[in-house]
C-alpha positions as CSV (number, residue, x, y, z in Angstrom):
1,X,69.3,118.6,64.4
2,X,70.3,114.8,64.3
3,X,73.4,115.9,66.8
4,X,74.2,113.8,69.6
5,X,74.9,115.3,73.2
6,X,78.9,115.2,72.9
7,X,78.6,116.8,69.1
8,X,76.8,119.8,69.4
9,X,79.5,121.9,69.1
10,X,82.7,121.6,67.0
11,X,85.9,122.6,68.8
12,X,89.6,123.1,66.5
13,X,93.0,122.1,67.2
14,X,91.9,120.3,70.4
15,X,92.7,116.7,70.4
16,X,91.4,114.6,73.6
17,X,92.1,110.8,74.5
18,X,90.3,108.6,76.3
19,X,90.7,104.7,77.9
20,X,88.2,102.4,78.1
21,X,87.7,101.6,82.1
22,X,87.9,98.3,81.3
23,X,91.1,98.3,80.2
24,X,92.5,100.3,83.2
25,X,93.8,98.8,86.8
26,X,91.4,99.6,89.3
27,X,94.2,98.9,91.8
28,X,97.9,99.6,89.8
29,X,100.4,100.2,91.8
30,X,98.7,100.6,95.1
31,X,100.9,99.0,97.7
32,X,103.9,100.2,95.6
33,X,103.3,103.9,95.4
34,X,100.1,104.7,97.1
35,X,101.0,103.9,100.5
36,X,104.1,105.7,100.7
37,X,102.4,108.4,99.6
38,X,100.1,108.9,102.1
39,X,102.8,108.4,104.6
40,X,104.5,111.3,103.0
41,X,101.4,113.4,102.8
42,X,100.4,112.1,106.5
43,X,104.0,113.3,107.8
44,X,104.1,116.5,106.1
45,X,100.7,117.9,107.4
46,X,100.5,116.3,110.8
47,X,102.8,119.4,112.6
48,X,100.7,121.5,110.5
49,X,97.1,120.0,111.5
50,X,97.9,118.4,115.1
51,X,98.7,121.5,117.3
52,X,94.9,123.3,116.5
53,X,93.3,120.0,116.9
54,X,94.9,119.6,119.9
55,X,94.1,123.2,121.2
56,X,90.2,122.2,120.1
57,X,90.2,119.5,122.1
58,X,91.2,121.3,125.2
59,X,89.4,123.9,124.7
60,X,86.2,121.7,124.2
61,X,86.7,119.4,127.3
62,X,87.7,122.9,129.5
63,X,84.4,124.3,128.5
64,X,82.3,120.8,129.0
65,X,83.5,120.8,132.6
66,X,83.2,124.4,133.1
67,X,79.5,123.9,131.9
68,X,79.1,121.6,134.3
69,X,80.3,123.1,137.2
70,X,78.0,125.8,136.8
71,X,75.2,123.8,136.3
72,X,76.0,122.2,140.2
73,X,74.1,123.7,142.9
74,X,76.5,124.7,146.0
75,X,75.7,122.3,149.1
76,X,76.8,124.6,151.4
77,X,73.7,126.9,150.3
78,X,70.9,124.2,151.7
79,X,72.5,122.5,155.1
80,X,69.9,124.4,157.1
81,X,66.8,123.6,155.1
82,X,65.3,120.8,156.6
Protein backbone atom coordinates (compact mmCIF):
# COMPACT_ATOMS: atom_id res chain seq x y z
CA UNK A 1 0.00 0.00 0.00
CA UNK A 2 2.36 2.85 1.37
CA UNK A 3 0.19 5.33 -1.22
CA UNK A 4 -0.77 8.57 -0.18
CA UNK A 5 -4.43 9.91 -0.81
CA UNK A 6 -3.40 12.15 -4.00
CA UNK A 7 -1.24 8.95 -5.44
CA UNK A 8 -3.50 6.19 -5.66
CA UNK A 9 -3.92 6.23 -9.05
CA UNK A 10 -1.44 7.17 -11.91
CA UNK A 11 -3.02 9.31 -14.59
CA UNK A 12 -0.74 9.84 -18.41
CA UNK A 13 -0.20 12.80 -20.43
CA UNK A 14 -2.00 15.01 -17.86
CA UNK A 15 0.17 17.74 -16.50
CA UNK A 16 -1.53 19.98 -13.58
CA UNK A 17 -0.01 23.25 -11.91
CA UNK A 18 -0.60 24.54 -8.88
CA UNK A 19 0.32 28.07 -6.66
CA UNK A 20 0.98 28.18 -3.27
CA UNK A 21 -1.91 30.58 -1.60
CA UNK A 22 0.64 32.32 -0.14
CA UNK A 23 2.04 33.49 -2.92
CA UNK A 24 -1.27 34.75 -4.55
CA UNK A 25 -3.18 38.27 -4.06
CA UNK A 26 -6.05 37.75 -2.03
CA UNK A 27 -7.29 41.17 -3.37
CA UNK A 28 -5.37 41.75 -7.16
CA UNK A 29 -6.88 43.86 -9.12
CA UNK A 30 -10.10 44.46 -7.24
CA UNK A 31 -10.92 48.10 -7.62
CA UNK A 32 -9.37 47.90 -11.10
CA UNK A 33 -11.36 45.14 -12.73
CA UNK A 34 -13.70 43.78 -10.23
CA UNK A 35 -15.91 46.63 -9.77
CA UNK A 36 -16.56 47.37 -13.27
CA UNK A 37 -17.44 44.10 -13.65
CA UNK A 38 -20.13 43.85 -11.53
CA UNK A 39 -21.47 47.05 -12.90
CA UNK A 40 -21.43 45.37 -16.28
CA UNK A 41 -22.98 42.20 -14.95
CA UNK A 42 -25.45 44.43 -12.64
CA UNK A 43 -26.55 46.43 -15.94
CA UNK A 44 -26.91 43.60 -18.15
CA UNK A 45 -29.29 41.49 -15.99
CA UNK A 46 -31.30 44.22 -14.26
CA UNK A 47 -34.06 44.57 -17.35
CA UNK A 48 -33.81 40.90 -17.33
CA UNK A 49 -34.48 40.39 -13.41
CA UNK A 50 -36.41 43.73 -12.45
CA UNK A 51 -39.75 43.48 -14.29
CA UNK A 52 -40.72 39.74 -12.44
CA UNK A 53 -39.50 41.04 -9.22
CA UNK A 54 -41.48 43.90 -9.64
CA UNK A 55 -44.68 41.90 -10.78
CA UNK A 56 -43.91 39.70 -7.31
CA UNK A 57 -44.02 42.38 -5.37
CA UNK A 58 -47.39 43.60 -6.51
CA UNK A 59 -48.69 40.70 -6.67
CA UNK A 60 -47.69 39.92 -2.97
CA UNK A 61 -48.81 43.35 -1.44
CA UNK A 62 -52.42 42.89 -3.75
CA UNK A 63 -52.89 39.68 -2.05
CA UNK A 64 -51.74 40.88 1.63
CA UNK A 65 -54.50 43.48 1.47
CA UNK A 66 -56.89 41.32 -0.24
CA UNK A 67 -56.28 38.91 2.84
CA UNK A 68 -57.07 41.35 4.91
CA UNK A 69 -59.99 42.73 3.67
CA UNK A 70 -61.58 39.49 3.94
CA UNK A 71 -60.56 38.93 7.20
CA UNK A 72 -62.74 42.52 8.27
CA UNK A 73 -66.14 41.89 9.50
CA UNK A 74 -68.74 44.37 7.65
CA UNK A 75 -70.13 47.02 10.28
CA UNK A 76 -73.11 47.49 8.58
CA UNK A 77 -73.98 43.68 9.59
CA UNK A 78 -74.09 44.57 13.62
CA UNK A 79 -75.63 48.36 14.01
CA UNK A 80 -78.78 46.75 15.46
CA UNK A 81 -77.19 44.43 17.95
CA UNK A 82 -77.22 46.08 21.07
Amino acid sequence: MGHHFGDLARVRHVITYSLSPFEQKAFANCLSKGIPNVWRRFRGSFFKVAPSLVVLYVTYTWGNSANQASKRKNPADFENDV
